[in-house]
Every structure is written in structure tokens, then in C-alpha cells.
C-alpha positions in Angstrom: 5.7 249.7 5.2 6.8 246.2 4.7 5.0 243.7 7.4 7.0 240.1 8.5 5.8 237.6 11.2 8.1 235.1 12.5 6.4 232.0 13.4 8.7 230.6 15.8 8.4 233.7 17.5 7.6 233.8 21.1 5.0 236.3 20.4 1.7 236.3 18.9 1.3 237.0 14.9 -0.9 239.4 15.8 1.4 240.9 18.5 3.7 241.0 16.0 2.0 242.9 13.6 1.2 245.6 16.4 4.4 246.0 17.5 5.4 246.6 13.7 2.8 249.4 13.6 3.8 250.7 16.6 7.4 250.4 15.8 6.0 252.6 12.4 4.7 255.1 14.5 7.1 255.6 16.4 10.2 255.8 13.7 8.3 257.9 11.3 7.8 255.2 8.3 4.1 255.6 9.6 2.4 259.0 9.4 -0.7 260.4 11.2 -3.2 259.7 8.5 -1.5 257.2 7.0 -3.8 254.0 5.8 -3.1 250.8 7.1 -3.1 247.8 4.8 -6.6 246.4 4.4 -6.7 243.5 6.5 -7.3 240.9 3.8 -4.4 242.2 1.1 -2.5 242.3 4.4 -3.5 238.5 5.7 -2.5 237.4 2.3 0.8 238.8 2.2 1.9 237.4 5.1 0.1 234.0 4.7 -2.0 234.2 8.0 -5.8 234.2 8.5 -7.5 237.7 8.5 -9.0 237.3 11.5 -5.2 237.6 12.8 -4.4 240.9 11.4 -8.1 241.8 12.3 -7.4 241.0 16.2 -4.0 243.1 15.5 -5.9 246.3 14.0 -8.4 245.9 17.0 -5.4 245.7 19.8 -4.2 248.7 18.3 -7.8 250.7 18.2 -8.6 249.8 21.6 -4.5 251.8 22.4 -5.9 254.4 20.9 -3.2 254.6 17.7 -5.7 253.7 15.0 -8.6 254.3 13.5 -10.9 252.2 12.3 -13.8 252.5 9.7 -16.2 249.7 8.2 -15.4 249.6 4.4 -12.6 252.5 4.3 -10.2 250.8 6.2 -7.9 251.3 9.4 -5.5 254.7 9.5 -3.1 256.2 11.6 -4.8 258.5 14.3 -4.1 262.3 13.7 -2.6 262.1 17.8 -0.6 259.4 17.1 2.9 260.2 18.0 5.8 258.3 19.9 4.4 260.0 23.1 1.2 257.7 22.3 2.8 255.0 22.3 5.3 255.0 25.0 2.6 255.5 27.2 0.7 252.7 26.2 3.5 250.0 26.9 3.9 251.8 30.4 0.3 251.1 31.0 0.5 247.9 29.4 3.3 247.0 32.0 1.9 248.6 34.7 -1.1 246.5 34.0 1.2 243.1 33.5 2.4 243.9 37.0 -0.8 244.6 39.0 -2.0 241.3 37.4 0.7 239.1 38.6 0.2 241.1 42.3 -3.7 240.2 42.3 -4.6 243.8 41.8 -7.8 244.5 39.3 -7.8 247.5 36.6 -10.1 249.1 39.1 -7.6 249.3 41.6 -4.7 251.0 39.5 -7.0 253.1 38.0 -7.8 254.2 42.2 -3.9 253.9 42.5 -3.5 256.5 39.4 -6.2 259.2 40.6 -4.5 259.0 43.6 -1.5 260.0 42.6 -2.7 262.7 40.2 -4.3 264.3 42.7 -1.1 264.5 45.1 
């Protein structure tokens, strides 16, 4: 997979990267196992500190897309499907929108149980 960031873009380099990976996943060019660039080569490539493509891998770890492991590098979860994805912009939005309402995580994840149990 061949990585670009745009730094005029409105959006983060790091954003940028994730939304490339996610974009990956979702489109195929990125399988489930598949290993991710190690950060450095990566950082190199695209003439950006590592700690940027680091704070991209993390973002996308904490979504639950990759993997992670000290000294063998970040992969492609095995569950990591379009479904995946799409479901983790909705809750990224959902999130955007409680924010700007004053609501806390806490409270759409109350909102959320709610619902599932209806």
C-alpha cells in the first residue's frame, strides 16, 4: 500500500495516515493479517517524525483495526472488515456530537444500553 500526507491538509498527518489504513481496510488493498509498515521505514518515507505515524498506529489500536506488538510490528486484526470500520466513524461521530451537546462518554454509553435493551 502506498502512504501520502498532504500537508496543507485540513487534517492531521496522523489522521491522515489512519484514514489511509482504514480506507485499506475497507477496499481490500489491506488484508486481515496484513503487516503494517514499521513505523520508522514508514516516517521516513513520508518525511514526518515517527512519533506521527506512531500516534497514527495507536489511534487505530485503540479502534480496534490493528494490532500491535513490541519489536514485530503493527498488523491488520484478523476481525478487521469494513463492518469494523464503519462502526467506528459512527461512534466516532456520535461521540463528535455528544461533545458539542455537553454530554460525557458516560452518558452515551447510558444512552446506548438503553437502547439495546429496548
Amino acid at each position: 500500500m502506498l502512504f501520502r500526507v498532504d500537508a496543507a491538509s485540513g487534517l492531521s498527518l496522523a489522521d491522515q495516515i489512519a484514514v489511509q489504513v482504514r480506507a485499506g481496510v475497507v477496499d481490500g488493498s489491506l488484508a486481515p493479517g496484513e503487516r503494517l509498515p514499521p513505523a520508522r521505514d514508514l516516517a521516513t518515507a513520508l518525511q514526518v517524525n515517527m512519533h506521527t505515524v506512531l500516534r497514527a498506529y495507536k489511534q487505530l489500536r485503540d479502534e480496534g483495526i490493528i494490532d500491535m506488538r513490541q519489536g514485530r510490528g503493527a498488523f491488520v486484526r484478523q476481525d478487521a472488515g469494513p463492518g469494523l470500520v464503519r462502526i467506528t466513524e459512527l461512534a466516532e461521530q456520535l461521540l463528535e456530537e455528544a461533545r458539542k451537546l455537553g454530554m460525557s462518554q458516560q452518558d452515551v454509553a447510558r444512552l446506548i444500553g438503553g437502547v439495546a435493551q429496548a
